[in-house]
Backbone bond lengths (Angstrom), bond angles and torsions (degrees), N, CA, C in turn:
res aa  C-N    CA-C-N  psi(-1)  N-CA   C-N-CA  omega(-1)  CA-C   N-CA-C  phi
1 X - - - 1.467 - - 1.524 109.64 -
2 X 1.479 110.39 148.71 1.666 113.38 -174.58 1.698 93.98 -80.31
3 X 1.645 85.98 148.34 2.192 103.32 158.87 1.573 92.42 -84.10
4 X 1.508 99.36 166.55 1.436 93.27 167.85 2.002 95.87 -141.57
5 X 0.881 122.74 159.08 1.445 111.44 177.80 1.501 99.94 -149.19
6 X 1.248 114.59 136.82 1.640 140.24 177.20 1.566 101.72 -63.01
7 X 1.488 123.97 117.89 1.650 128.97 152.69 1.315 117.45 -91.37
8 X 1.465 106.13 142.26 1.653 94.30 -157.22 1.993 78.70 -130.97
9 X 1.310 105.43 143.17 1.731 107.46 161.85 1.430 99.79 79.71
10 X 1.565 139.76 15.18 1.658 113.05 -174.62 1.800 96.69 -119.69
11 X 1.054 83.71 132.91 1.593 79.24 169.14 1.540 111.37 -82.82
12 X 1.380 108.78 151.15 1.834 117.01 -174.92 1.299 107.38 -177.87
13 X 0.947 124.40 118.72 1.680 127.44 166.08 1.633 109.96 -99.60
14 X 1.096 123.37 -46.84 1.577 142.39 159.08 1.512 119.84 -51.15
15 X 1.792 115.43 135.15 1.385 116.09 -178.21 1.722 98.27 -77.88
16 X 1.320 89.83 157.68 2.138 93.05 -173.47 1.771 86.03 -113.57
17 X 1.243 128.88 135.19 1.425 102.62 160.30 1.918 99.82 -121.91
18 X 0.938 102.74 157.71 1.721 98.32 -169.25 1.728 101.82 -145.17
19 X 1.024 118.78 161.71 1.697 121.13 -166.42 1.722 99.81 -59.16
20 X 1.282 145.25 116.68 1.453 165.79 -127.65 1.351 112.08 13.25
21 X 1.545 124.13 37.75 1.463 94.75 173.97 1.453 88.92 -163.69
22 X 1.384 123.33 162.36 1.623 139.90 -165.19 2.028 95.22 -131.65
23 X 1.210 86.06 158.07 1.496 86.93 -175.76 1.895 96.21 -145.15
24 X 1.256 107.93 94.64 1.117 99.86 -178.47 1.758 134.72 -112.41
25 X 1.065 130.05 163.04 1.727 109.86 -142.39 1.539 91.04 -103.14
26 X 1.458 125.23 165.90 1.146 140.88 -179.52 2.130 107.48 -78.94
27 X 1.679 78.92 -41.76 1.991 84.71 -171.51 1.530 92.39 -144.72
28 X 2.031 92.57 140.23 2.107 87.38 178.12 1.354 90.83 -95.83
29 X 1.601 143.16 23.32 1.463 140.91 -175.33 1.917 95.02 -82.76
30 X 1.152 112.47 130.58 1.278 106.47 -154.34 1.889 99.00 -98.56
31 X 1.228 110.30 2.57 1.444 125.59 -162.03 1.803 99.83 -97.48
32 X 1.248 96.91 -59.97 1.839 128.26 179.46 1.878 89.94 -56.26
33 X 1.600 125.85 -57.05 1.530 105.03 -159.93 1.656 88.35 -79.35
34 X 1.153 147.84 -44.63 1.365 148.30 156.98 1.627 104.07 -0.23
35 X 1.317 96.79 -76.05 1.706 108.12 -167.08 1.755 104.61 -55.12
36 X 1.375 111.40 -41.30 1.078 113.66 -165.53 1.473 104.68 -69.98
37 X 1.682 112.01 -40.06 1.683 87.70 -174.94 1.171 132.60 -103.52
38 X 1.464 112.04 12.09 1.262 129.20 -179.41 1.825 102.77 -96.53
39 X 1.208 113.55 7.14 1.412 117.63 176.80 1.038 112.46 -60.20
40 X 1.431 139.14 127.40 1.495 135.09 -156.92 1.647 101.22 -108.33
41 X 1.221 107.00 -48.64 1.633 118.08 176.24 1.655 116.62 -54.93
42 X 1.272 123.30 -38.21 1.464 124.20 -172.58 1.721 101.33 -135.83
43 X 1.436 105.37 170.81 1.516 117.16 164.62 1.550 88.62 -92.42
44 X 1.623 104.92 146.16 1.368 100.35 174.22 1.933 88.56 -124.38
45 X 1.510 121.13 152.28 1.323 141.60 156.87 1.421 102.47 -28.45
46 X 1.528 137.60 111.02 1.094 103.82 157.32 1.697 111.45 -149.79
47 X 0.997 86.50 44.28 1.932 105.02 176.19 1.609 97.93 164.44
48 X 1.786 102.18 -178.90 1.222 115.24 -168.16 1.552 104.81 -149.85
49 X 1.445 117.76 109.84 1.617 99.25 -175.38 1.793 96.12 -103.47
50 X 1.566 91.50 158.06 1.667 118.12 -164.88 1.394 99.28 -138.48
51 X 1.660 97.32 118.88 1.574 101.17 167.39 1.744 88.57 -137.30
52 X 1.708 91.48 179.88 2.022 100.41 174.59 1.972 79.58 -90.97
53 X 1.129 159.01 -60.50 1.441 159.53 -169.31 1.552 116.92 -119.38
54 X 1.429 123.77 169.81 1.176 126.40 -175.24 1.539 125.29 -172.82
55 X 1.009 115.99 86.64 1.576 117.00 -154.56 1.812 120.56 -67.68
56 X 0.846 126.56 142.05 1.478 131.97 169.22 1.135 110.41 2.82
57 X 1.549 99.94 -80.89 1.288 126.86 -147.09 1.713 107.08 -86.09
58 X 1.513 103.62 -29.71 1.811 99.05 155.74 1.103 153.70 -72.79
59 X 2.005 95.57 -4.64 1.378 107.07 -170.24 1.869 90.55 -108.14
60 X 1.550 116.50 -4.25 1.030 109.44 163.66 1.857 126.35 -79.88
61 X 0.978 79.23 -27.86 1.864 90.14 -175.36 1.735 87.53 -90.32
62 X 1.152 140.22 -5.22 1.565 108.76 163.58 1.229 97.23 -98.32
63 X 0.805 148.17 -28.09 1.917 144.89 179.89 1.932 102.17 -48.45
64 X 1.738 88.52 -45.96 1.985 78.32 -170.55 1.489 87.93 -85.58
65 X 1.629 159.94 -16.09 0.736 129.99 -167.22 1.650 106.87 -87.51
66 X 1.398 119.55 -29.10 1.711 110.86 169.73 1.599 104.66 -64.67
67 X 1.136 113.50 -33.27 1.138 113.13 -161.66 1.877 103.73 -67.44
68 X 1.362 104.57 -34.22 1.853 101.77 177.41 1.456 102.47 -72.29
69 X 1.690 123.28 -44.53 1.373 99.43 -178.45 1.399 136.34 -72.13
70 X 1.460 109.67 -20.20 1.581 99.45 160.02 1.647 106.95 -82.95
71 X 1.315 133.39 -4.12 1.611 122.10 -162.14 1.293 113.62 48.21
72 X 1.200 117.99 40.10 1.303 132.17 175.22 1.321 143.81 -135.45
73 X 1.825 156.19 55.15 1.242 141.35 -88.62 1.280 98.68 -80.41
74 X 1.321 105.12 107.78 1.879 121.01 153.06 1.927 106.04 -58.36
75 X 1.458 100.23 132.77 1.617 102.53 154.44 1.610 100.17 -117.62
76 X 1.689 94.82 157.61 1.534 115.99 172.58 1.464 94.36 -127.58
77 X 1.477 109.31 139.03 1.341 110.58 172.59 1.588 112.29 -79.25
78 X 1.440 111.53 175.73 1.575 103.52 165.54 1.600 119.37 -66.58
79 X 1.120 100.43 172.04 1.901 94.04 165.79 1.058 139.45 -101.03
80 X 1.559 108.54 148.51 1.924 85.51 -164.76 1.450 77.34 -147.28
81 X 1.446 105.93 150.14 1.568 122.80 175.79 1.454 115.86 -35.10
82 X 1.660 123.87 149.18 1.206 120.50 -174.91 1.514 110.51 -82.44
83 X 1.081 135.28 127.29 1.502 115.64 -166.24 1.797 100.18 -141.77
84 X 1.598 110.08 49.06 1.661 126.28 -179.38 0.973 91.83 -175.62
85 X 1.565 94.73 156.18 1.501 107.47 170.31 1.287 94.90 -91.86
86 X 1.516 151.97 -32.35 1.670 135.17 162.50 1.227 95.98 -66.90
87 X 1.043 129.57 144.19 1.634 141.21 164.77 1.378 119.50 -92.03
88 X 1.163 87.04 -36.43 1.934 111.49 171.00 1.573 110.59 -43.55
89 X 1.314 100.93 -33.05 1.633 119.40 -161.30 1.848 106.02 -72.31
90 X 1.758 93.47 -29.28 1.718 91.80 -168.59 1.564 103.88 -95.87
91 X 1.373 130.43 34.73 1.386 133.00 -177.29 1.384 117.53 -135.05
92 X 1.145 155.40 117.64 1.226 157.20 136.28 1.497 112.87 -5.71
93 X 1.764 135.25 115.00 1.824 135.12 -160.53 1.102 73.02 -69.37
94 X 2.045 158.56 -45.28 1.091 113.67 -125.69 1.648 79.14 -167.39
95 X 1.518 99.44 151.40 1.496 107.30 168.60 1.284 106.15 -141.21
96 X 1.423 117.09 118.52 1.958 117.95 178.24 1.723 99.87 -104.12
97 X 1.740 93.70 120.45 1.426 103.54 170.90 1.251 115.66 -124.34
98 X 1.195 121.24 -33.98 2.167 146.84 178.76 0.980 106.11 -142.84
99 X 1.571 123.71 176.39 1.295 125.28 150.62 1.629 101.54 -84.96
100 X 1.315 102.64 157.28 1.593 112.00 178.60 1.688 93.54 -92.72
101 X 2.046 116.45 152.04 1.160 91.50 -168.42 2.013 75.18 -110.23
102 X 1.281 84.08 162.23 1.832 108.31 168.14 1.526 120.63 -63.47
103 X 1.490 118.49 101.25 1.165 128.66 -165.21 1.374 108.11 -70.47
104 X 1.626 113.70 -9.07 1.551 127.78 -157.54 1.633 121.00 67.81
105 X 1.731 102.81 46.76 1.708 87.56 144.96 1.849 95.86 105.08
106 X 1.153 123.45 104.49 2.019 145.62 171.66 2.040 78.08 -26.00
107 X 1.437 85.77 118.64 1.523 117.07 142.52 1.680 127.05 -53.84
108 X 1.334 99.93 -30.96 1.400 114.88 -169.10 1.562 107.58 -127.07
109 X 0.860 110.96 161.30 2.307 107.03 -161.75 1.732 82.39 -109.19
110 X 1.540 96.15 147.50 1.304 98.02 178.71 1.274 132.54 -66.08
111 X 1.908 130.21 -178.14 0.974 98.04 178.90 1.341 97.19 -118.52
112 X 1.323 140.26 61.62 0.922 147.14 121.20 2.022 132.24 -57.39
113 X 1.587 77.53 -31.33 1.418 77.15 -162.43 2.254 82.91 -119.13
114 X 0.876 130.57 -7.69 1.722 142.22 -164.71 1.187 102.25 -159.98
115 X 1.702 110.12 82.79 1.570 134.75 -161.41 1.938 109.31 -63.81
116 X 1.790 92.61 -46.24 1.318 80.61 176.70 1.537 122.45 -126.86
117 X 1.108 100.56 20.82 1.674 124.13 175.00 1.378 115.81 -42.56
118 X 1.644 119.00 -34.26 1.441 120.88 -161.84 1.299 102.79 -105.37
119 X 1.551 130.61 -49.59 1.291 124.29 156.34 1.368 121.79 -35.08
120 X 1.415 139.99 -44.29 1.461 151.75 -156.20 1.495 78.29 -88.57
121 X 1.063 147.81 -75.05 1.390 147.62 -163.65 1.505 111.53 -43.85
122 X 1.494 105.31 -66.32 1.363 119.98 170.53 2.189 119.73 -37.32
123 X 1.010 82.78 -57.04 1.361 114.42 156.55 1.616 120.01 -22.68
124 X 1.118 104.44 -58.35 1.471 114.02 -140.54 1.358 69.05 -131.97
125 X 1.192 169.32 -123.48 1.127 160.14 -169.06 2.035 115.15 22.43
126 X 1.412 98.90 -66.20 1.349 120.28 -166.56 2.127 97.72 -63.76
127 X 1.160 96.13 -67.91 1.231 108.76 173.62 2.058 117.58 -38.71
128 X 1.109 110.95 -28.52 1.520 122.75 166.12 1.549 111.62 -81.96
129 X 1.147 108.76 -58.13 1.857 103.59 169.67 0.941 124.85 -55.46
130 X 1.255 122.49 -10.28 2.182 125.03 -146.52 2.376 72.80 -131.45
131 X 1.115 133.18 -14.76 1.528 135.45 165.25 1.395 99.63 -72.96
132 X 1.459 127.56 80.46 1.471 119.98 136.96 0.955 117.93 18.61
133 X 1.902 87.84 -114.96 1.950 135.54 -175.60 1.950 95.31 -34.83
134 X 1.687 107.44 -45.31 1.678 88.03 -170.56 1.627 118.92 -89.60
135 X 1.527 106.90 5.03 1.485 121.56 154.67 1.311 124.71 -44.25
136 X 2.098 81.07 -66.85 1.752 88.89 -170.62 1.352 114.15 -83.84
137 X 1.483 119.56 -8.43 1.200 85.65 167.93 2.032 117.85 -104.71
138 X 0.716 119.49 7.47 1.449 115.36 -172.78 2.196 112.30 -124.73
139 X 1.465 90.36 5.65 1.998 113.31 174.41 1.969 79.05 39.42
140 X 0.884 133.76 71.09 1.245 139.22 143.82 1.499 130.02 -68.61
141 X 1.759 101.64 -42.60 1.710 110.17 159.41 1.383 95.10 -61.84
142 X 1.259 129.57 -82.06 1.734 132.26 -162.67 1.754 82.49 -33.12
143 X 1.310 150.12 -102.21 1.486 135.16 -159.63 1.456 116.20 -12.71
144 X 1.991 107.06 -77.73 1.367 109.24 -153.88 1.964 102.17 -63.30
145 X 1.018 111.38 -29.55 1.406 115.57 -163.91 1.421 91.27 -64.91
146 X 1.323 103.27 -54.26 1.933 96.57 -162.17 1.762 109.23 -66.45
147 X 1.318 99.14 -21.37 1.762 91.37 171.42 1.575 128.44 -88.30
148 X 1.571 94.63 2.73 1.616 106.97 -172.71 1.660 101.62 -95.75
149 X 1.420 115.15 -27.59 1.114 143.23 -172.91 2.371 108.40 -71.37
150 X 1.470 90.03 -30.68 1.169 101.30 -176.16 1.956 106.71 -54.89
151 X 1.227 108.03 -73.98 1.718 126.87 167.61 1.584 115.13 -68.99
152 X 1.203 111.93 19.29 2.092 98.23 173.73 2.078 75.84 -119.27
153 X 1.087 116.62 -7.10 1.523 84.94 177.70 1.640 122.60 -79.11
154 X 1.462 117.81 138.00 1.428 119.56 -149.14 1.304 79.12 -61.02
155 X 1.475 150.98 -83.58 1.034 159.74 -109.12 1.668 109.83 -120.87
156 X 1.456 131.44 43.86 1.139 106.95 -144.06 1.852 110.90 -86.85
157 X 1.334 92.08 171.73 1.809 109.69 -157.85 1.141 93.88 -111.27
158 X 1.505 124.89 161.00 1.613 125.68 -167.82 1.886 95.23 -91.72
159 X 1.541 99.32 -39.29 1.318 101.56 -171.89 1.285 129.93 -58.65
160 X 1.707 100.84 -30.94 1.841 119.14 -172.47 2.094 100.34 -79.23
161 X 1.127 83.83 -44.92 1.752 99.38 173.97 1.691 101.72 -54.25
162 X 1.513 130.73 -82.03 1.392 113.85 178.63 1.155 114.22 -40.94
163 X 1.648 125.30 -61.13 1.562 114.01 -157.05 1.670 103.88 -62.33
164 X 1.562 135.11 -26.38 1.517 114.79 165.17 0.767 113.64 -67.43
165 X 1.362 139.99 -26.31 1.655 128.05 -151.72 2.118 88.14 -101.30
166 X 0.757 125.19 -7.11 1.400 108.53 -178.87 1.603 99.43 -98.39
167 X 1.472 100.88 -47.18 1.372 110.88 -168.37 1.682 107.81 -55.40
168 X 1.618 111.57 -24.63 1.423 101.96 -147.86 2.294 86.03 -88.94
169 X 1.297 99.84 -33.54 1.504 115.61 -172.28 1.894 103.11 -58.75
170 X 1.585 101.22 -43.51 1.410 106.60 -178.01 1.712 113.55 -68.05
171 X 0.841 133.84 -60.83 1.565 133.93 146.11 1.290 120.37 -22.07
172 X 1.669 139.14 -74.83 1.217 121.59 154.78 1.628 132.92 -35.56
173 X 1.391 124.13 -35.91 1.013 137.27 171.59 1.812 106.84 -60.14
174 X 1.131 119.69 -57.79 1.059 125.03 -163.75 1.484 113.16 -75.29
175 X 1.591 110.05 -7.99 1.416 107.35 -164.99 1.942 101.91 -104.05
176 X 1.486 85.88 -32.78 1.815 101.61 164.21 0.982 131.84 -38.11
177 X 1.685 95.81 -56.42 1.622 116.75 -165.31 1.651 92.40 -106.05
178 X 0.932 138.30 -3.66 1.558 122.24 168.45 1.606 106.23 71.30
179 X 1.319 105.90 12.40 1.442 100.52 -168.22 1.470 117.55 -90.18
180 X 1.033 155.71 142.05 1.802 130.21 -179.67 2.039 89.79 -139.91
181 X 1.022 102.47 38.47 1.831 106.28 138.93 1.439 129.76 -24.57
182 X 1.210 124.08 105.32 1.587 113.10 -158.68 1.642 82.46 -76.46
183 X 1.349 140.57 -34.99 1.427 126.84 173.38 1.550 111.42 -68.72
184 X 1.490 112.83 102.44 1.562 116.55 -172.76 1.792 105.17 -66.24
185 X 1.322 126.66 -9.96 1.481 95.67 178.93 1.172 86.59 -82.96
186 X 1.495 175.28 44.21 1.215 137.09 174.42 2.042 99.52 -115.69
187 X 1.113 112.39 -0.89 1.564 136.63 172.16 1.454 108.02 -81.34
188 X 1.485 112.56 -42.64 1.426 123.06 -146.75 1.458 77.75 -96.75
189 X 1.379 131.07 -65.93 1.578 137.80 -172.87 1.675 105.14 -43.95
190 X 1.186 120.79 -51.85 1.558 131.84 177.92 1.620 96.59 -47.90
191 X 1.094 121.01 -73.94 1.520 130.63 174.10 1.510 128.58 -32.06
192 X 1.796 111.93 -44.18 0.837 103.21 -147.44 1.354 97.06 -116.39
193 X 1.564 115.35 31.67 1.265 138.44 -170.03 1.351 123.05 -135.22
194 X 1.480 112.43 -25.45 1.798 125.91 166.02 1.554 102.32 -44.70
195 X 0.890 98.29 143.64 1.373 123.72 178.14 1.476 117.92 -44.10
196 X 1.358 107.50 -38.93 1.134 103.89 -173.55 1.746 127.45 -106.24
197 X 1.441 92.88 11.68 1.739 128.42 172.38 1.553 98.68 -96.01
198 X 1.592 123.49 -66.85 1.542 126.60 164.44 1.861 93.02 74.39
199 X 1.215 119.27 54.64 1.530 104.12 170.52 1.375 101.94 -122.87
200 X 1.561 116.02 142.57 1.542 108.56 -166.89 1.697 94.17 -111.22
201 X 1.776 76.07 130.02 1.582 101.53 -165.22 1.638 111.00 -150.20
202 X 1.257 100.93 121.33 1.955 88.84 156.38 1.231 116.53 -114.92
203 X 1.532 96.08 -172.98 1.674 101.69 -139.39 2.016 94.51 -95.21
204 X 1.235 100.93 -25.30 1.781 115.79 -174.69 1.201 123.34 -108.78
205 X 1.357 130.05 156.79 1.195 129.21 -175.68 1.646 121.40 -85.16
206 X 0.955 107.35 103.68 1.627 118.07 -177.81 1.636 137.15 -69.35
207 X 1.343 121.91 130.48 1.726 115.60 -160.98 1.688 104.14 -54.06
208 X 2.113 96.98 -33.47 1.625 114.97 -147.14 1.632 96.40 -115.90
209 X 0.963 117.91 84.23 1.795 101.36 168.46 1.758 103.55 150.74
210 X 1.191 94.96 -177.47 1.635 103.30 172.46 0.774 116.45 -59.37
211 X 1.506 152.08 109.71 1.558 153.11 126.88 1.506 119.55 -45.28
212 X 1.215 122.53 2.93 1.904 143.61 165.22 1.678 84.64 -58.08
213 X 1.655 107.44 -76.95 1.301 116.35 -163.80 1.521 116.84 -69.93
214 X 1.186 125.43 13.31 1.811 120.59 -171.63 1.493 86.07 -93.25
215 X 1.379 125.35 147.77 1.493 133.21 -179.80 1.721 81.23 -85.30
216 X 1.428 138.33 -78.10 1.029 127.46 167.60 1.426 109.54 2.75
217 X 1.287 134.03 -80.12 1.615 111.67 -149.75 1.642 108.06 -75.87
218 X 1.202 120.59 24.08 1.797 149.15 166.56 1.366 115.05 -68.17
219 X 1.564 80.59 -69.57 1.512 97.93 -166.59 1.667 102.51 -98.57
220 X 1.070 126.45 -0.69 1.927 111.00 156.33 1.650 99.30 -73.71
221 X 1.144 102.92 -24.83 1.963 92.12 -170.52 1.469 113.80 -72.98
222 X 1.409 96.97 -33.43 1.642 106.65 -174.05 1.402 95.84 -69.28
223 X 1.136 130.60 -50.81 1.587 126.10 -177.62 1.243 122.11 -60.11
224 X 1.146 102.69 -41.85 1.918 112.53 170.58 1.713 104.34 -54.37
225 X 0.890 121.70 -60.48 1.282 135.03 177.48 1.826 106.07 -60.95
226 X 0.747 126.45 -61.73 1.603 108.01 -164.15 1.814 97.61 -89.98
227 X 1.305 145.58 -39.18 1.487 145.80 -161.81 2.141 80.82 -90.52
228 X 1.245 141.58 -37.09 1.513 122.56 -169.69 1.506 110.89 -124.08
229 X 1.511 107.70 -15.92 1.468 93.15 -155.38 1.196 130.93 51.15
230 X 0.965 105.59 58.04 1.942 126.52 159.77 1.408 112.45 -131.21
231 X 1.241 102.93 144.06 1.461 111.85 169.95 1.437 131.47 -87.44
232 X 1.419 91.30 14.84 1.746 104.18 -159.63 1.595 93.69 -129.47
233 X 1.292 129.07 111.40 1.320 148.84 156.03 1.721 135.00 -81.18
234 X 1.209 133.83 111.74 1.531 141.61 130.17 0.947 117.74 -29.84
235 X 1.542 131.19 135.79 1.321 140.99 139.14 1.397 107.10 -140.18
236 X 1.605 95.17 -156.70 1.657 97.95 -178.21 1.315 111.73 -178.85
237 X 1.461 104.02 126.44 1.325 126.38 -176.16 1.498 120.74 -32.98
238 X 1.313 120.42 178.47 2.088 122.92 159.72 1.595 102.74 -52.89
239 X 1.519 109.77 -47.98 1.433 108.71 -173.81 2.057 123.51 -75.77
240 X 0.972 92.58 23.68 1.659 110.85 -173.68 1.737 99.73 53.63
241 X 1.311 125.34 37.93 1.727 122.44 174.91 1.323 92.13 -95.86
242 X 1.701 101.93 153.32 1.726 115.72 -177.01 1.057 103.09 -63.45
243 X 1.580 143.32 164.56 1.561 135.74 154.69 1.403 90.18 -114.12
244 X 1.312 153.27 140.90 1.566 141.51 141.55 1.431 103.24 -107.13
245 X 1.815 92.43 131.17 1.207 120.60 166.38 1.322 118.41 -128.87
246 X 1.829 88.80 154.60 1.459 99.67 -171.08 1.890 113.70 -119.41
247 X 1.373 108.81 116.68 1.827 110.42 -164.78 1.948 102.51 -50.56
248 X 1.216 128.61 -18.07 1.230 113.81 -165.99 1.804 107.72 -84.66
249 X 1.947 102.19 -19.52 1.243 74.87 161.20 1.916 135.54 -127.09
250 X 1.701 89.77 40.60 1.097 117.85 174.10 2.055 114.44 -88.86
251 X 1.459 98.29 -21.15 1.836 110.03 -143.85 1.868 84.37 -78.86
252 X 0.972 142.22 -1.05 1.308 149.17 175.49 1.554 100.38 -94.11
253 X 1.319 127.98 -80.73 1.140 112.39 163.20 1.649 128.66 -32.80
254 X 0.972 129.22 -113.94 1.743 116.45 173.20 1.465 112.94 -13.72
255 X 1.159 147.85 -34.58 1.564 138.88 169.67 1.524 109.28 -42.45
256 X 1.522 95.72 -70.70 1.617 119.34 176.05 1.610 126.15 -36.67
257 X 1.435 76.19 -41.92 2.072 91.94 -161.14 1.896 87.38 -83.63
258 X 1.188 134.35 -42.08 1.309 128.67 178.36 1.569 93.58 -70.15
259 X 0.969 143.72 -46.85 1.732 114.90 173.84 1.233 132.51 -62.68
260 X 1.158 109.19 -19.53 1.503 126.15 176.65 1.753 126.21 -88.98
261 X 1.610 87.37 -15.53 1.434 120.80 152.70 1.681 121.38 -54.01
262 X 1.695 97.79 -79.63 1.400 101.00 154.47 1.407 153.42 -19.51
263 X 1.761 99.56 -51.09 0.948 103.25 150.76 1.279 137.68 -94.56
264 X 1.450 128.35 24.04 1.160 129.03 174.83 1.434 91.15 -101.32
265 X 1.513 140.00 -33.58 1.480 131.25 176.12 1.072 115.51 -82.50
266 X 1.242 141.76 26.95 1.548 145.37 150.04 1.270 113.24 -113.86
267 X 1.431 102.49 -9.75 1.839 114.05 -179.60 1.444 120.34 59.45
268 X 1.284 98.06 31.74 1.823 110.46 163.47 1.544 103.65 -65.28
269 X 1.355 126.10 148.63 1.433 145.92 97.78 1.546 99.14 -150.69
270 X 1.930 67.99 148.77 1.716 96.30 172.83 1.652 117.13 -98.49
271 X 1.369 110.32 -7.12 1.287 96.43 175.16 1.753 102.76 118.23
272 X 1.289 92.75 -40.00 1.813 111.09 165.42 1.509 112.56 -68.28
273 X 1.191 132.86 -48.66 1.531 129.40 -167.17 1.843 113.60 -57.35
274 X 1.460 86.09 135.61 1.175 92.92 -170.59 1.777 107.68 -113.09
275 X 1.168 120.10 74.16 1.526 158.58 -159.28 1.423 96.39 -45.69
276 X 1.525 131.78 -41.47 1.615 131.64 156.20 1.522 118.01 -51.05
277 X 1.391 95.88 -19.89 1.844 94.41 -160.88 2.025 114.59 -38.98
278 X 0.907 111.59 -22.92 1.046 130.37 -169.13 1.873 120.57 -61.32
279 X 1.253 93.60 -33.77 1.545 134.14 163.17 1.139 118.52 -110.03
280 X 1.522 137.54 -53.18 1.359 100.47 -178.27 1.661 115.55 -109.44
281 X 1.594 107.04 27.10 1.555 117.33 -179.25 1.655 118.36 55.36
282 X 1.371 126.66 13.98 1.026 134.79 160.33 1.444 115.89 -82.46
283 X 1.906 119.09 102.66 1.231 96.72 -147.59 2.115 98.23 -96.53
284 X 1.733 112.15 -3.25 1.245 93.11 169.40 1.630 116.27 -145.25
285 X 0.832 123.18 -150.08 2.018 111.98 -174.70 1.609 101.99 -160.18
């Protein structure tokens, strides 16, 4: 006999089917699952996944993985035998516990409009978490978790949000590159420059150019923040001139660039990603 388990918060109009389990949508009206999962006040019903079994630890790693592509905390209920032929029928449309906070905007383009973009993600996502050996060696869970972790906090803080999202990038970085540099951009710069990452970045803070892209103006924030608790950072250019920066309007950048991270370590693209997004907030093409 099938489990059936309640999805709460994902948008989907499209069936997902994935190796033992189906993920199927409440409404293919692409406007109606919209409303529903962008609902900030409640979880609203908005699919139903169906397997014959479903283990702990898999129904946990798909919760954070819907949950990164909308940037928004998806719940899945537990499972309990299918006992209707609507399934829909054995779940509650809506459960109000918090407000969910706004991660700023689906990681992944819908599939209304990027048919199989979210499955392939989903996909290839699950298959990296449920990889051990490529856990331990590259702390890839320690990444996606700590950036999924950023938007499920009821209340979230700018400060708790940077220190995961650097912390979680600096750890992957360091485990990649084998590097243990007591200066953490020079791990993150190694990383975020391989060929097969391709993000144009330097490693220092510059008199002439973007300081968005210096891994430097990263890691003065992270230090400002954990050695003073301030949000307001010093550095300094090739030419020894001050740069001052401020993390609130950096915390958009680093969010971005660690999702885009993500998906460069599961080796997603669909063809949609828009690999600048990070800088110029255009998140697809």
């Amino acid at each position: 006999m099938n489990v059936v388990c309640g999805i709460y918060g994902y948008q989907i109009t499209c069936p997902i089917d994935l190796p033992g389990l189906r993920i199927e949508p409440r409404t293919s009206d692409h406007q109606q699952a919209e409303r529903w999962a962008r609902d900030l006040d409640s979880y609203q019903l908005t699919a139903i996944l169906k397997a014959t079994s479903i283990s702990g630890d898999l129904l946990f790693n798909l919760e954070a993985v819907l949950s990164f592509v909308e940037r928004l905390d998806v719940l899945i209920s537990s499972p309990e035998e299918q006992t209707s032929e609507d399934s829909f029928a054995q779940f509650s449309p809506s459960i109000t516990t918090h407000r969910r906070s706004n991660g700023g905007g689906a990681v992944i383009g819908e599939d209304a409009f990027f048919r199989s973009s979210r499955s392939l993600f989903i996909s290839k996502a699950l298959e990296r978490l449920q990889d051990q050996r490529f856990c331990g060696e590259t702390q890839f869970n320690i990444l996606f978790f700590k950036c999924v972790e950023t938007f499920r906090q009821r209340k979230p803080f700018v400060e708790v949000s940077y220190f995961l999202l650097y912390s979680g990038l600096e750890s992957y970085a360091r485990s990649v590159t084998e590097d243990r540099s007591i200066n953490s951009s020079i791990p993150i710069y190694k990383l975020l420059t391989r060929p097969e990452y391709g993000f144009d970045v330097h490693q220092e803070l510059k008199s002439s150019g973007d300081n968005r892209r210096a891994v430097a103006t990263y890691t003065c924030l992270r230090n400002a923040l954990f050695h003073n608790s301030k949000f307001m950072a010093t550095g300094k250019d090739e030419k020894g001139a001050e740069v001052k920066l401020d993390m609130n309007d950096h915390l958009f950048n680093i969010w971005q660039l660690v999702a885009l991270v993500i998906l460069k370590a599961v080796e997603f693209d669909d063809g949609h990603i828009n690999w600048n997004s990070w800088i110029d907030q255009q998140p697809f093409k």
